[in-house]
N, C-alpha and C positions, 0 to 999 in steps of 0.2 A: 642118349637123350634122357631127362630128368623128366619124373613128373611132377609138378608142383599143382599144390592148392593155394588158393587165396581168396579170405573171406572177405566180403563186404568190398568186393574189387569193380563193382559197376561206377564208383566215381571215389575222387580224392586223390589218399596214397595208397589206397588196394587197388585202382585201376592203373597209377603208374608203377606201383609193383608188379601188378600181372604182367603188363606191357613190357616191362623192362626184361623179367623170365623170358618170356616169350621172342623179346629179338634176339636175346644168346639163344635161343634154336632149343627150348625147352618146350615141353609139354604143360600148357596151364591150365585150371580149372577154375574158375570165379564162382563161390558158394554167395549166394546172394538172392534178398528178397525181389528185387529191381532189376530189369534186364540192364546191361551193358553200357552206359551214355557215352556222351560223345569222346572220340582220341583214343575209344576201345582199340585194342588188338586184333585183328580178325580171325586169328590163330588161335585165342582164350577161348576157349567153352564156357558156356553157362548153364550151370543149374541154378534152379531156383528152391531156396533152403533158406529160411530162418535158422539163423544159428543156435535160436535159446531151445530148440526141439534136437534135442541128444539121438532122437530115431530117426530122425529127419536127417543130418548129419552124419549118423553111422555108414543110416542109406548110400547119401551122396560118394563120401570116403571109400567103402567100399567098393562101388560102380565103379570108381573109375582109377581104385587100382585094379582091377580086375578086368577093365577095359584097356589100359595098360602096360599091366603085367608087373607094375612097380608104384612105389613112392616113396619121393625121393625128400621134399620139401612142402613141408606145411605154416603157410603163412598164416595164425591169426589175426585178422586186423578190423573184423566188422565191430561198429561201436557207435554210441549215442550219444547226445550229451542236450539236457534241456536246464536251462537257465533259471535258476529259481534260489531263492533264499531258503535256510533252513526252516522258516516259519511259512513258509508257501509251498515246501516238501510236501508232496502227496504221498501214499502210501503206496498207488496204481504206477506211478512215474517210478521212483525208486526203485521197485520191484523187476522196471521193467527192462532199466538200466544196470541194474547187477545181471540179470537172467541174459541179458545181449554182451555187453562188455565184460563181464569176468566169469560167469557160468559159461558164454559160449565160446571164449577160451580155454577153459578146463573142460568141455564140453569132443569139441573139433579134435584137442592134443590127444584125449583120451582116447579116441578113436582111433586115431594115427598112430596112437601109438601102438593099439593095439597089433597093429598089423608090420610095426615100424619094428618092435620089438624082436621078433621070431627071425624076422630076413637082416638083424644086426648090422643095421646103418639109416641114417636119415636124421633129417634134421628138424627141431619145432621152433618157429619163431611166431613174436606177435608184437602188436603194436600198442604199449602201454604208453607214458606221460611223463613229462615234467611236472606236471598237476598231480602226480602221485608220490612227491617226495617232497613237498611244501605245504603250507596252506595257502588257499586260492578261494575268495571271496565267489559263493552264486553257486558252486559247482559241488557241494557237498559230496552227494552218492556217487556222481562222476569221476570225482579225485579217491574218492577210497577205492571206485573200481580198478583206477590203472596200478595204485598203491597194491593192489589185491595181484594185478597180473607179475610184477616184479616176485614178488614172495610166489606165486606159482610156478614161476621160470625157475629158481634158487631149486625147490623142491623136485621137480621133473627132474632135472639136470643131477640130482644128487644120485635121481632112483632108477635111472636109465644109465647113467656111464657103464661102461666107458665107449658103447657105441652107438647110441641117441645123444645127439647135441640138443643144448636148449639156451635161449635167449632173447631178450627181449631188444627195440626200436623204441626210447622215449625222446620222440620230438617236442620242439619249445610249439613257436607257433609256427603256421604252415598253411600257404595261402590254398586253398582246398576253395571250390564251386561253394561250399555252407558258409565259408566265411569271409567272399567276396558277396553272399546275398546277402548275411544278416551284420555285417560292417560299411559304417559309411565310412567315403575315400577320409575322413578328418579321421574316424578312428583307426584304419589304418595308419595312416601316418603316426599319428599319438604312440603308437603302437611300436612302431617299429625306432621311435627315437626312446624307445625305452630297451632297446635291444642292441647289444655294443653292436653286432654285424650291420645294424642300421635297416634289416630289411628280414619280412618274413623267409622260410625256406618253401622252397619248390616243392611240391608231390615228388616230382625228378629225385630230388635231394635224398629223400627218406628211401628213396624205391633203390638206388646206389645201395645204403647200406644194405640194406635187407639181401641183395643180393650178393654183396662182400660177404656179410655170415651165413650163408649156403653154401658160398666158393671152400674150397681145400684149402687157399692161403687163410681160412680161420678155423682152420681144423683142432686146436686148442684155446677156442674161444665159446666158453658154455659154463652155463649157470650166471652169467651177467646181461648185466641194463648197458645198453649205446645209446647215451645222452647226446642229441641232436638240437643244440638250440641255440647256436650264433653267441654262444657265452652270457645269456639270459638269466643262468641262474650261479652262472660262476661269481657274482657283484652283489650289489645292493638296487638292484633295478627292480626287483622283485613286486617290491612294493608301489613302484609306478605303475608299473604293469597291471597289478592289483587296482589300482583308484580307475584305470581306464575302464577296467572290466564292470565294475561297479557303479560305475555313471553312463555305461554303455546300456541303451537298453536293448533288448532281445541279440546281445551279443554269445556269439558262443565259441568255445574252444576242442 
């Protein structure tokens, strides 16, 4: 039986990530400021942890290898994203959104690693973007965050082989609780006819792979990005994609 972590797992695809560890009859942990919401696992544990606190973190990691006895799988995947133009960038927001989405990635791994490193095996994975290998109007700090988690995956993966695996989950869009509240049903749709698969992807969807690059059949799959996005960014759609985003207001990705 595995232990995994998975951060930011009280709702989206860190709760159908947890979920999905947990019915293959793993051990989970959901590092998270928010307890649990609904479709949880009852099987997941929760700590309550801010990711962007490295002591906080080390804490939780620790406990519960240690409660354990092991760990096996660390999901990065807690993260932010506030909608705003570069001239409406704050300093307080930016900050706050690198220190959660790419500090508390190189944050969580570091820690795992620490302990992943000695017992030679385990895996780090996280959850970076499509919005980190384009430009994408409103999401400045955002996009450079997940931009930032790719180049952290490449680098773990180089400095850990040959028996720490590293790799990243960059989904297109992904109908997740934040973006059924702040999309009306018109921007869905808009949305999704700018998308060749014609429709957002499932929490379900993303929480598959995540759990495929943990499996043994991806035992030679590290220091890479799994691009999940219905063929979104394989076209010219890009930029429709882009004008919805842009006349959506309090729209977020």
């Amino acid at each position: 039986m595995r232990t995994v972590v998975v951060s930011g797992a009280s709702s989206g695809i860190g709760l159908a990530t947890a979920r999905r560890f947990a019915e293959a009859g793993d051990r989970v942990v959901n590092l998270d400021l928010r307890p649990p919401g609904a479709g949880a696992h009852p099987a997941v544990g929760w700590i309550e942890a801010d990711v962007s606190d490295w002591a906080a973190v080390r804490a939780a990691v620790a406990r519960t290898a240690q409660d354990t006895g092991r760990l096996d799988v660390v999901v990065a995947n807690a993260g932010i994203s506030i909608r705003h133009g570069v001239l409406e960038l704050t300093e307080a927001d930016a900050r706050r959104i690198v220190d959660v989405n790419l500090l508390g990635v190189l944050g969580l791994w570091r820690c795992a690693a620490e302990i992943m490193v000695p017992r030679r095996q385990g895996v780090l994975l996280a959850t970076a973007s499509v919005n980190g290998s384009r430009g994408y109007p409103l999401y400045a700090d955002y996009n450079a965050t997940k931009a930032g988690i790719v180049a952290l995956c490449r680098t773990f993966a180089l400095e850990l082989a040959p028996h720490i695996r590293v790799a990243c989950v960059s989904p297109g869009a992904v109908l997740t609780p934040m973006q059924l509240a702040e999309y009306t049903p018109q921007m869905l749709d808009e949305v999704n006819r700018s998308i060749p698969a014609g429709r957002h992807a499932d929490p379900a969807e993303i929480a598959e792979a995540f759990h495929y690059l943990a499996s043994p059949v991806a035992s030679f799959f590290t220091g890479q990005e799994l691009v999940i996005d219905g063929a979104e960014t394989a076209g010219a759609t890009t930029a429709v994609f882009g004008d919805v985003l842009t006349n959506a207001p309090g729209a977020t990705v």
